[in-house]
N, C-alpha and C positions, 0 to 999 in steps of 0.2 A: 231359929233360922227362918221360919216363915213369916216372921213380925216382920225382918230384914227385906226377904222377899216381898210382900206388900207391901211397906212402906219406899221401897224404891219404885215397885210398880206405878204407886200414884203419884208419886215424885216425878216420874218418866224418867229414870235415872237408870241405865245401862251399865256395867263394868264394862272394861276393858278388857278382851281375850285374843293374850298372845299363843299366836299357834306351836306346837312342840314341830322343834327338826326331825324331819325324819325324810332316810337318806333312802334314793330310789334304789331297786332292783336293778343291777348290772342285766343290758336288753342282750348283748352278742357276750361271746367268748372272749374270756380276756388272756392276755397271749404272755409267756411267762420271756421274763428279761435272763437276758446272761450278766452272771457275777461278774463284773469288772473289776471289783479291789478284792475279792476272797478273803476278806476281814482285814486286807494288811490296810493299815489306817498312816502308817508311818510316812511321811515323807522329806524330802531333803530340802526344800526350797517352798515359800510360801505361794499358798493359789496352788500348788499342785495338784491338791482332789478336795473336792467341795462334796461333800454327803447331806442329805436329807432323811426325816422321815416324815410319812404321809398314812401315819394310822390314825 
């Protein structure tokens, strides 16, 4: 590994380092939502309920 490291050193040759995500700290209180479909998913005509998930 250090052949690698000197030889790039005199090279002047740098890797590329991408940064890892990492997701902030919630700063306030996050405010809790009311169930709107209470699990019923069923419905009679299309476009009626559009769901999401965001984990």
């Amino acid at each position: 590994m250090k052949r690698v490291q000197r030889i790039m050193k005199e090279a002047d040759i740098r890797s590329i380092i991408t940064k890892k995500y990492r997701p902030t700290q919630t700063v306030g209180h996050v405010k809790d939502r009311e169930n709107l479909l209470e699990q019923d998913f069923e419905t009679t005509t299309i476009n009626e309920k559009w769901v999401a998930d965001i984990t």
